[in-house]
C-alpha positions in Angstrom: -5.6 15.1 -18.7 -8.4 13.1 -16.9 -7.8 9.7 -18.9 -10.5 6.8 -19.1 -8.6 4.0 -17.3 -10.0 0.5 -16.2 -8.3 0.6 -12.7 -9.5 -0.2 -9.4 -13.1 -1.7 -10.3 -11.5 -4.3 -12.6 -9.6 -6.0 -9.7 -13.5 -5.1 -8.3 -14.9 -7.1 -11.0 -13.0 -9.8 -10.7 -13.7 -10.1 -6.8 -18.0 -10.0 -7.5 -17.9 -13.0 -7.6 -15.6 -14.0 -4.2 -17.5 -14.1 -0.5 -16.6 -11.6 1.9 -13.4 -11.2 4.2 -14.0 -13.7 6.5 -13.4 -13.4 10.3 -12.5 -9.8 9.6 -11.5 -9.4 13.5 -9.4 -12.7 13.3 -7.0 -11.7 11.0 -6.7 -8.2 12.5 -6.1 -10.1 15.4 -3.9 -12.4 14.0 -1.4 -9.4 13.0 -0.3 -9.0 16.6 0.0 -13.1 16.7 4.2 -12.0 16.6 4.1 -9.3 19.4 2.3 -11.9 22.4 5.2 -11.7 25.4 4.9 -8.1 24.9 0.7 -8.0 24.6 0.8 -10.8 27.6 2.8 -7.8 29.6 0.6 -5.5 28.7 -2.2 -7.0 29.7 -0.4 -7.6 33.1 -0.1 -4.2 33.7 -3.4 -3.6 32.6 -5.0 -6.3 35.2 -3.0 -4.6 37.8 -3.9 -1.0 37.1 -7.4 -2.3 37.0 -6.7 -4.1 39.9 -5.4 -1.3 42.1 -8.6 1.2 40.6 -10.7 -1.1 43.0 -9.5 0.0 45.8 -9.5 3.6 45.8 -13.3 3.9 46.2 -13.1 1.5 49.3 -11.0 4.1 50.7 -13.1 6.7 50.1 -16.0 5.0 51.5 -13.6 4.4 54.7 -12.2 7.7 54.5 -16.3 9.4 55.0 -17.5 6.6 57.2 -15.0 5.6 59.5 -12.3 8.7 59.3 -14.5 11.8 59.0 -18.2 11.2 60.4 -17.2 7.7 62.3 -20.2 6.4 64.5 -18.3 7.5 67.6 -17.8 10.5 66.8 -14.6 13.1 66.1 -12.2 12.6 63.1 -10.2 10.1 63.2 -6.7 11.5 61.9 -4.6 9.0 62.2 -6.4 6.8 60.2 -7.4 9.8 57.8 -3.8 10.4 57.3 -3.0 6.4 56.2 -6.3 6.2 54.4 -5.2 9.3 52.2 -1.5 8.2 51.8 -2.7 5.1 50.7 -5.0 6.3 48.2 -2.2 8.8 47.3 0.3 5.7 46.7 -1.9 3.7 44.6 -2.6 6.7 42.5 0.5 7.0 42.1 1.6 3.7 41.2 -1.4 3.5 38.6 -0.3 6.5 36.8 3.5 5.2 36.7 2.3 1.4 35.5 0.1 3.3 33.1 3.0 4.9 31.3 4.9 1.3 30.7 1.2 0.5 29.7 0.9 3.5 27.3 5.3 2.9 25.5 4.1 -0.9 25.0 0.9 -0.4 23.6 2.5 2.5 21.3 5.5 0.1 20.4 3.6 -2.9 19.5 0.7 -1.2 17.5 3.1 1.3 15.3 5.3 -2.0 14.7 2.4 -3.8 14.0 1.3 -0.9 11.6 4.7 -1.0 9.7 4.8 -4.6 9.1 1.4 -3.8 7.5 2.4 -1.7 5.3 5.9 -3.6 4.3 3.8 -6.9 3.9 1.3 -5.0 1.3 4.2 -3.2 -0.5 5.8 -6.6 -0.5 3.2 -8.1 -2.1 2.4 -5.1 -4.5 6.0 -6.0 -5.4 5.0 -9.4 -6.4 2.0 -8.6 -8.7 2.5 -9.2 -12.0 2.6 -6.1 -14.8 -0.8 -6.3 -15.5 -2.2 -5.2 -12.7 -0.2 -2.3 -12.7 -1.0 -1.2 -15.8 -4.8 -1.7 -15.4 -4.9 0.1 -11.8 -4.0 4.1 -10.9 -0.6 4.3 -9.5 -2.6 7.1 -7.2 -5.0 3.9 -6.1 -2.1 2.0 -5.0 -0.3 4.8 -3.1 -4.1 5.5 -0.9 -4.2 2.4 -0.1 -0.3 1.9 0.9 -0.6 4.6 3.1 -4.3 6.2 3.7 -5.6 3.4 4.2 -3.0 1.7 6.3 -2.6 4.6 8.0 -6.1 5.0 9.0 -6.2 2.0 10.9 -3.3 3.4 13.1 -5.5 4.0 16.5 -7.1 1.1 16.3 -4.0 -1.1 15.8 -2.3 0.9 18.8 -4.9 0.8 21.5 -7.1 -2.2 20.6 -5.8 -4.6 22.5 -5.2 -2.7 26.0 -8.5 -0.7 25.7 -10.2 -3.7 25.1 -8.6 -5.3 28.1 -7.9 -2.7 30.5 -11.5 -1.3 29.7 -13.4 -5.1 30.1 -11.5 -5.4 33.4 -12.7 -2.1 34.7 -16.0 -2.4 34.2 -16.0 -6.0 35.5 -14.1 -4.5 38.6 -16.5 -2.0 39.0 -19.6 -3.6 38.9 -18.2 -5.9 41.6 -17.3 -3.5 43.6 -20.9 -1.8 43.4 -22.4 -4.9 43.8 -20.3 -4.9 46.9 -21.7 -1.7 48.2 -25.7 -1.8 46.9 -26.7 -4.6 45.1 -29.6 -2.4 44.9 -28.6 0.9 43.2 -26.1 -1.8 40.7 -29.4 -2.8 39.2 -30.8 0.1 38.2 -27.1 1.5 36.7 -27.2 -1.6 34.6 -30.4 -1.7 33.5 -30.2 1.3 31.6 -26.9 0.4 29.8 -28.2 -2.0 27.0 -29.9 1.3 25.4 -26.1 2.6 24.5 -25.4 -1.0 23.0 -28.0 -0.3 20.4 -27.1 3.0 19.9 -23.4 1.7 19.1 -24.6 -1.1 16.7 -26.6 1.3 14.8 -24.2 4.5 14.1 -20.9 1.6 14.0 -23.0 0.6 10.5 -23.5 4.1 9.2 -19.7 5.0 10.4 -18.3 2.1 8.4 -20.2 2.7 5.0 -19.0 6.7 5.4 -15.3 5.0 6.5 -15.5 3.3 3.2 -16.8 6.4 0.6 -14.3 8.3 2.8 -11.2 6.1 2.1 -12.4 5.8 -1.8 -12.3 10.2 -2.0 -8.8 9.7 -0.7 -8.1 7.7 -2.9 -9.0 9.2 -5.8 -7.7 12.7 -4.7 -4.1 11.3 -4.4 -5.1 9.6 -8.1 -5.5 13.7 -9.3 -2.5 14.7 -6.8 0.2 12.2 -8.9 -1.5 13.1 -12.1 -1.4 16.4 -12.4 1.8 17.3 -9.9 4.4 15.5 -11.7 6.9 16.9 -14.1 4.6 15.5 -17.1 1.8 16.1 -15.6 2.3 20.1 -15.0 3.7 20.1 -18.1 0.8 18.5 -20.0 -2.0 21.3 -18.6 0.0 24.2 -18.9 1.1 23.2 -22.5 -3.4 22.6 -22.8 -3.6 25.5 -20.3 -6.1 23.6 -17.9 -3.9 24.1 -15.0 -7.6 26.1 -13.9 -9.4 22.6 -15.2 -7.2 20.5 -12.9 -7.4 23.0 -9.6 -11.3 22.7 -9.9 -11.0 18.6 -10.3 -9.4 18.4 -6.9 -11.3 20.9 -5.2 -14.4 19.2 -6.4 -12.9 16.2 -5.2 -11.8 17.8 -1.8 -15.3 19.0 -1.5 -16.7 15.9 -1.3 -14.0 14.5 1.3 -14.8 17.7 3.4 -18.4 16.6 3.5 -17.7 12.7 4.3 -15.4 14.0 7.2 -18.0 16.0 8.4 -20.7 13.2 8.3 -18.6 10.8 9.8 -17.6 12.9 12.9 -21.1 14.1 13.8 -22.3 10.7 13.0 -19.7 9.7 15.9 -20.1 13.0 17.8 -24.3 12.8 17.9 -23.8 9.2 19.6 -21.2 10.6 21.7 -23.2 13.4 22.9 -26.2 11.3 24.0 -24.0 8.5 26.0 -22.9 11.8 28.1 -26.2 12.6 28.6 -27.1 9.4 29.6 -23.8 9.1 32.3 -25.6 12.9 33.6 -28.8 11.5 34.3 -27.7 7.7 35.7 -25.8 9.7 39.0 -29.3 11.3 39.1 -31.4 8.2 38.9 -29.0 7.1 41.3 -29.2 9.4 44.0 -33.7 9.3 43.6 -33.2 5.4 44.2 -31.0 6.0 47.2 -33.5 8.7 48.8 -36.2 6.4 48.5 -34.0 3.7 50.3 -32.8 5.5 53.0 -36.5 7.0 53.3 -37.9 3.7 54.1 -34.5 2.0 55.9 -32.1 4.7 56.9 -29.0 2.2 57.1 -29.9 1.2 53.4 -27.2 3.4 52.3 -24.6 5.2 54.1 -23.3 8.8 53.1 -19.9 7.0 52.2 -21.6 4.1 50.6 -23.2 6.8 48.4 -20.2 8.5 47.5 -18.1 5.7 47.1 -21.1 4.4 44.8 -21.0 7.4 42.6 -17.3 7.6 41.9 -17.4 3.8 41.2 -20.4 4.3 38.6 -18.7 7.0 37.3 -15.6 5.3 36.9 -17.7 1.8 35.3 -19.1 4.5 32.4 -16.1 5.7 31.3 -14.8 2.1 30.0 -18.1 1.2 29.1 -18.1 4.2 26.4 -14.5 3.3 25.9 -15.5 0.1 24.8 -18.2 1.6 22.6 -15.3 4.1 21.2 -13.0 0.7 20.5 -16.4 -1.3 18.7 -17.3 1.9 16.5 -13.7 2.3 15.8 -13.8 -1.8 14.7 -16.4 -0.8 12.5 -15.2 2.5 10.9 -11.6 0.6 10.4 -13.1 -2.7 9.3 -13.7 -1.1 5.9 -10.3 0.4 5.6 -9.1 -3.4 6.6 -11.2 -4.9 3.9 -9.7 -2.8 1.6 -5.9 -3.6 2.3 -6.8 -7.7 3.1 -9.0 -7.3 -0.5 -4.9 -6.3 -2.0 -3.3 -9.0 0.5 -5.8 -11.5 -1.2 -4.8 -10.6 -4.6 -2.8 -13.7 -5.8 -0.1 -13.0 -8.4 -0.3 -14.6 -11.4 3.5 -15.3 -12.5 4.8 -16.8 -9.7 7.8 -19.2 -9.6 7.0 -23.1 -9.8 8.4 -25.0 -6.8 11.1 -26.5 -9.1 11.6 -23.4 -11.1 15.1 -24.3 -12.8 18.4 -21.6 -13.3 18.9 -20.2 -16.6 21.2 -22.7 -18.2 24.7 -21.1 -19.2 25.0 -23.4 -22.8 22.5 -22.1 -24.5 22.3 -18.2 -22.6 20.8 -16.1 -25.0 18.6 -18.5 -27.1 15.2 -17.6 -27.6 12.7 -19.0 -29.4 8.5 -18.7 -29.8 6.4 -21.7 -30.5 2.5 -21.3 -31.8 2.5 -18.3 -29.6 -0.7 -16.6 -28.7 -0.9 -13.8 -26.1 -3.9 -11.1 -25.4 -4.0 -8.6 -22.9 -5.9 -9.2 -19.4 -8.3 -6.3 -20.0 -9.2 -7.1 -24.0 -12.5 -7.7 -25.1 -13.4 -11.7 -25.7 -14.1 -9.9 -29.6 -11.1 -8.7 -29.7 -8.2 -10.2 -31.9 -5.4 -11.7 -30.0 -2.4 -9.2 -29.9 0.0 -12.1 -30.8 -1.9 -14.5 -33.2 0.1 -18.3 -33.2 3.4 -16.4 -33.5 6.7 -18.4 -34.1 10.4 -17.9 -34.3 14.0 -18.8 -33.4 16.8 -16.5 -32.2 20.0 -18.0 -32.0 22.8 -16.2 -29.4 24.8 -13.6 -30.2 22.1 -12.7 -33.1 20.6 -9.4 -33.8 16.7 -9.9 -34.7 14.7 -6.7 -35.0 10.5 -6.7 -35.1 8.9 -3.9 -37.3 5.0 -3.3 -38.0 2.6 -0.5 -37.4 1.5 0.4 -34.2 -0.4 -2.7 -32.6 0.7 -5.1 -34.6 2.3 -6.5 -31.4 6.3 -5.7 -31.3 6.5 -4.0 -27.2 4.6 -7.2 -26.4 7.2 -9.5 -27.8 9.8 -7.8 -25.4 7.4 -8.3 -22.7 7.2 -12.1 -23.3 10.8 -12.8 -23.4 11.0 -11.8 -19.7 7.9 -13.6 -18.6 6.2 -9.8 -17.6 3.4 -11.2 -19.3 1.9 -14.7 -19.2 1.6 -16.1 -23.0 -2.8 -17.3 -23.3 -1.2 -20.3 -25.7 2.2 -21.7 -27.1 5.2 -21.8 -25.9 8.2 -19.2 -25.1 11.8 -20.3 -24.6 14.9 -19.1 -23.0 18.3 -21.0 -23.6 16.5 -23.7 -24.7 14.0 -24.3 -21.4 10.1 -22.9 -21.1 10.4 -19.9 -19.3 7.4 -20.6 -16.9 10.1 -23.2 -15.4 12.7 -20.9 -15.1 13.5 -19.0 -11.8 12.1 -15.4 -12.7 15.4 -13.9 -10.9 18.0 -15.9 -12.7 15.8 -15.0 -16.4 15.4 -11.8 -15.8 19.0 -11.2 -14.6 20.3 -12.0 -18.2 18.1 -10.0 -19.7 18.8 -6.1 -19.9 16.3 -3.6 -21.9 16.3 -0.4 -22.8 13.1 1.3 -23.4 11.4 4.6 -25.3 10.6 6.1 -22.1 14.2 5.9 -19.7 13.3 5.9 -16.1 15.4 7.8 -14.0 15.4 8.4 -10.0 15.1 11.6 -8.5 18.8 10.8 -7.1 22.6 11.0 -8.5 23.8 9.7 -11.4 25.8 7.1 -9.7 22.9 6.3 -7.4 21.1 5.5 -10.8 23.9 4.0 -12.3 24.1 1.3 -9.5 20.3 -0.1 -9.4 21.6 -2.2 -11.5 24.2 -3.3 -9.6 24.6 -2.1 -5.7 28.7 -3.2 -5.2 29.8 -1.7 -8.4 33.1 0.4 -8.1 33.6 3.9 -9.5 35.6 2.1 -11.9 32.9 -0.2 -13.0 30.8 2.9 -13.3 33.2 4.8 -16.0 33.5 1.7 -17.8 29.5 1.4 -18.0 29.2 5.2 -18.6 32.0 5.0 -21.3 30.5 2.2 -22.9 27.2 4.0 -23.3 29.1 6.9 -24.9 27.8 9.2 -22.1 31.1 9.3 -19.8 32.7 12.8 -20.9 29.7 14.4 -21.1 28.8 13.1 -17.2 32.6 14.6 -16.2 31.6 17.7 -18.0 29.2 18.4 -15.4 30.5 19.7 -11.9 29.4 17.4 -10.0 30.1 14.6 -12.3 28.3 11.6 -10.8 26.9 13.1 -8.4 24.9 15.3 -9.7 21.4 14.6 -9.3 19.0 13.8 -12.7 15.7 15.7 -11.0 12.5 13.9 -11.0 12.2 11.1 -13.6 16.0 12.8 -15.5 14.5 16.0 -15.9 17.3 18.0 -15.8 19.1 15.8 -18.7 18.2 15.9 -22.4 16.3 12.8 -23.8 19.5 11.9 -25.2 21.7 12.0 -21.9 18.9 10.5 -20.0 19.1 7.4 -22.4 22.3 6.9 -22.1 22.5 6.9 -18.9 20.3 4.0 -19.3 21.8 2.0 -21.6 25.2 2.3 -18.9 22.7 1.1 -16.4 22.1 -1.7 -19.0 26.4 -2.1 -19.5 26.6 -2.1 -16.1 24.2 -5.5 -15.4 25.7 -7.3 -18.2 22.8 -8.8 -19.5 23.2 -11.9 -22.1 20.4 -10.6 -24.2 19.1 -6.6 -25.3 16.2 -5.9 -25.8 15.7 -2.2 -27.2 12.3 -0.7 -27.5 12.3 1.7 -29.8 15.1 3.2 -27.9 15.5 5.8 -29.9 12.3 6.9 -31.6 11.7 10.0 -29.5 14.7 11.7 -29.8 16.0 13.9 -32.4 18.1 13.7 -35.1 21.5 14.5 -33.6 20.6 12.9 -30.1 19.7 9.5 -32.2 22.9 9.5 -33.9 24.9 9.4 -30.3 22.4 7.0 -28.5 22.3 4.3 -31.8 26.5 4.9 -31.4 26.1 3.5 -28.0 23.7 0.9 -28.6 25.8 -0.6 -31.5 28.5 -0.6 -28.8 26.2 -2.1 -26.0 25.0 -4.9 -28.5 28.8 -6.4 -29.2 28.5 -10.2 -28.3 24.8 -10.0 -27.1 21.7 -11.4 -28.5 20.1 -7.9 -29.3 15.6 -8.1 -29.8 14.9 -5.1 -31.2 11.8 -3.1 -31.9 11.7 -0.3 -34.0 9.8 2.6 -35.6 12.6 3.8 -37.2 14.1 1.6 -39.8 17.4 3.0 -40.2 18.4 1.6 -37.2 17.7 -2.0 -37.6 19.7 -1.8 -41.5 22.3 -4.3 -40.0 20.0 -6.7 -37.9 20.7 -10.5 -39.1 17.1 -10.7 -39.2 14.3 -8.5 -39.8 10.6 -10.0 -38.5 7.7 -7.8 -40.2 4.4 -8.3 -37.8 1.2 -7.3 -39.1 -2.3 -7.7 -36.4 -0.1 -10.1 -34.0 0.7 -12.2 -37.1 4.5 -12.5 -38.9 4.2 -11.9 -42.7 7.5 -11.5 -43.4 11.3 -11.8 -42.5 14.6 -12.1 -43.5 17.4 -9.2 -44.0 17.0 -5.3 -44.4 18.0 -6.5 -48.3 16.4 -9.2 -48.9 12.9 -7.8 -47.6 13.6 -5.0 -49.9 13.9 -6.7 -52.9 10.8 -9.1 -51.7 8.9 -6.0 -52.4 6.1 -6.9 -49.7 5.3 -5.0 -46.2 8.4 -4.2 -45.1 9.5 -2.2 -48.8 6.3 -0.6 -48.1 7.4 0.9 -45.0 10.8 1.7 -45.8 9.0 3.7 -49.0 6.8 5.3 -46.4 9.2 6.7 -44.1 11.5 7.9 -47.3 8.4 9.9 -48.5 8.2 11.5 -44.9 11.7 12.0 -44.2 
């Protein structure tokens, strides 16, 4: 089932040549630009938590010096008792102020994380077919939510770690410079060493970040492939449901291994920044012997303690600051990956004047000199349409025939601008549809394809994606139209009985008539049917072409068919043959002609 696909590396490609995200932390940044009043209060409460941490030490250093071994001798109670309950109170209020700290921080970075993910399906939205069919729908969905999802932490508690941590360590040094400028100096001379420690393993983190996110991507590729309904169905009809199982454990294997490197890779650093905070205290307390040795008023028992609690507290933000900077790193590749999707720029977009479809000439189309090739074909590769040129008028049935490739599905692709034509010109009541308003063209245009995708939701709830408001009314008359509304009432749940994943639980038959109502229920101007019924058997083809004769009354109808016998009546009949029209005219008249299209019609009588 594993299928050769150029997906992900062609966007890749086409990127080589672009420079790298630029400003990477400006535009994370500028994704809480919308959330400042509540950032600005956060940050309040930060400086004021920080604020109040100051102060605590100081008390200690009073509670040892002046409360418990004061130089007069005696404890002090009173002011041990007011030195404790105002260490008590400001512990207190820290941890309360911490809370509000912790719900805005939490608000603001999971809102910031979901408007992050709606902007990027958004814009998936937006992208033209191409890149769909080019990229694994498993690709997209890792990077929709894997990827977005692994940049959760950081977008929660960037902003207040950065802040509240900065201001505690700037806090803290003041305050040890306060008590020994002496002993501050040799604390800080030793932190630099962790700084290039953290550059170091942030660079290896962020290239294992990167391999990581690319496993997870391709195991949710294998995860969609083989666990859907055709995709179970496929390798137990091939029985390589064992085949599959070993593709994503092999696959698992190697996520299990990148895990593992980038958590020891964090842990390893991790593990010698607590060694170093062990040994600083120590270094401390050698430095302060040899100071009270030669001056014993260098440093007082309090002054000691209250250093040590202080240096412990400046060591904790510094290695949360180191935690936030590898963290910048590790996530900086998952946010290259979702900016290198926001940076894609669609390429059928609407033109700044793009006009309404005009109501006197609904249903028109025409092709002028048209030349079309797909995005991913080979510059030696013929064109798929080669100059191709025709005139439907409204109201007229037109069908294209040709063997496979010779470029009918692409035709039906044009008409609604879901392709870009590479030359010439194609027209929708009479106007260029590159200067029509995509909504308003594709609005009057209904199809109804081979392959009749259906929700995993009620018939009704199917029924009305094409129109959200209809009545129950509006969805018999649909359903009736489409020939499907007796069998939908023989059912006991009628229209609400759910279809299964993609229609399973329907026959091919019911399942595309259920379409074609969806079709009825739009009322488009113009149908086009890709070989609609082609896949169905004999009896199932009979009922659906019933309903699409009835579907096609006072519509332009574009047809493309395999089977001939369902395009007999067509006003027109356009043979294509390599992207290139060698015939047309009536199911009669090409008959008697005696060319390409007698040929087929012979062929499919001789298989019949």
């Amino acid at each position: 089932m594993r299928m050769a696909s150029r997906d992900e590396s062609v966007q890749r490609a086409q990127n080589a040549d672009a420079p790298r995200i630029p400003n990477l932390l400006g535009r994370i940044m500028a994704l809480f630009r919308p959330h400042r009043p509540a950032i600005a209060l956060t940050i309040a409460l930060v400086l004021v938590v920080a604020a109040i941490g100051v102060f605590p030490p100081l008390l200690t250093q009073r509670i040892f010096d002046d409360a418990l071994f004061p130089e007069s001798g005696g404890v002090q109670m009173r002011l041990l008792l007011a030195l404790v309950g105002g260490m008590v109170a400001l512990l207190v209020s820290s941890s309360l102020l911490g809370i509000w700290q912790t719900y805005l921080t939490a608000r603001v970075g999971n809102t910031v994380m979901g408007s992050l993910r709606t902007q990027l399906f958004d814009h998936l939205q937006r992208m033209e077919l191409a890149f769909f069919t080019r990229t694994k729908t498993g690709v997209i969905q890792s990077r929709l939510q894997n990827d977005v999802g692994g940049v959760a932490t950081v977008l929660s508690n960037t902003v207040s770690s950065v802040v509240g941590n900065t201001v505690t360590v700037i806090s803290s040094l003041v305050t040890m410079l306060i008590l020994s400028w002496q002993l501050t100096i040799v604390a800080v001379l030793l932190t630099p060493l962790l700084v290039i420690a953290q550059r170091r393993v942030g660079q290896v983190r962020a290239r294992i970040a990167t391999k990581t996110q690319e496993s997870l991507s391709e195991m949710t590729s294998i995860t969609q492939e083989a666990l859907s309904v055709s995709g179970i169905l496929l390798a137990k009809v091939f029985g390589r449901q064992q085949d599959e199982s070993q593709r994503y454990a092999d696959e698992n294997g190697r996520q299990i291994e990148l895990q593992v490197r980038q958590q020891m890779t964090g842990q390893t650093f991790f593990a010698v920044v607590s060694i170093f905070i062990s040994v600083i205290p120590a270094v401390v307390y050698v430095i302060a012997a040899l100071l009270i040795t030669n001056d014993l008023q260098a440093v007082t028992a309090g002054t000691l303690v209250a250093f040590t609690t202080v240096q412990a507290r400046l060591l904790m933000p510094l290695m949360g600051l180191l935690r936030v900077a590898l963290d910048l790193q590790t996530s900086g590749a998952l946010f290259a990956r979702i900016f290198e999707y926001l940076d894609l720029r669609p390429q059928i977009v609407d033109r700044p004047d793009a006009l309404p479809v005009p109501a006197d000439r609904l249903g028109a189309i025409a092709f002028d000199d048209v030349v079309f090739r797909y995005p991913d074909a080979l510059e030696s590769e013929p064109p798929t349409l080669d100059h191709v040129s025709f005139e439907v008028e409204p109201g007229t049935f037109v069908a294209f025939v040709g063997a496979s490739g010779a470029g009918k599905t692409t035709i039906g692709y044009l008409v609604p601008r879901l392709y870009e034509a590479a030359g010439g010109v194609v027209r929708f009541a009479g106007v260029d549809v590159r200067d029509l308003d995509h909504r308003s063209l594709t609005d009057a245009i209904g199809i109804v394809s081979q392959d009749a995708y259906l929700f995993h939701a009620t018939i009704a709830e199917n029924l009305r994606y094409a129109k959200p408001d209809a009545t129950d009314a509006e969805l018999e008359e649909a359903a009736r139209g489409a020939n499907i509304l007796d069998t939908i009432r023989s059912f006991p749940l009628g229209f609400d009985t759910v279809v299964g994943e993609r229609g399973y639980r329907l026959s091919g038959g019911e399942q595309q008539r259920i379409a074609i109502a969806r079709v009825l229920l739009k009322d488009p101007a113009v149908l086009i049917l890709d070989e609609a019924t082609s896949a169905l058997d004999t009896v199932s083809e009979r009922i659906v072409q019933q309903a699409l004769d009835a579907a096609s009354r006072g519509r332009t109808v574009v047809a493309i068919a395999h089977r001939l016998s369902t395009i007999r009546d067509a006003d027109v009949i356009v043979v294509l043959d390599h992207g290139r029209i060698v015939e047309r005219g009536t199911h009669d008249e090409l008959l008697a002609a005696g060319g390409a299209y007698a040929l087929l019609h012979s062929e499919q009588r001789a298989n019949a």
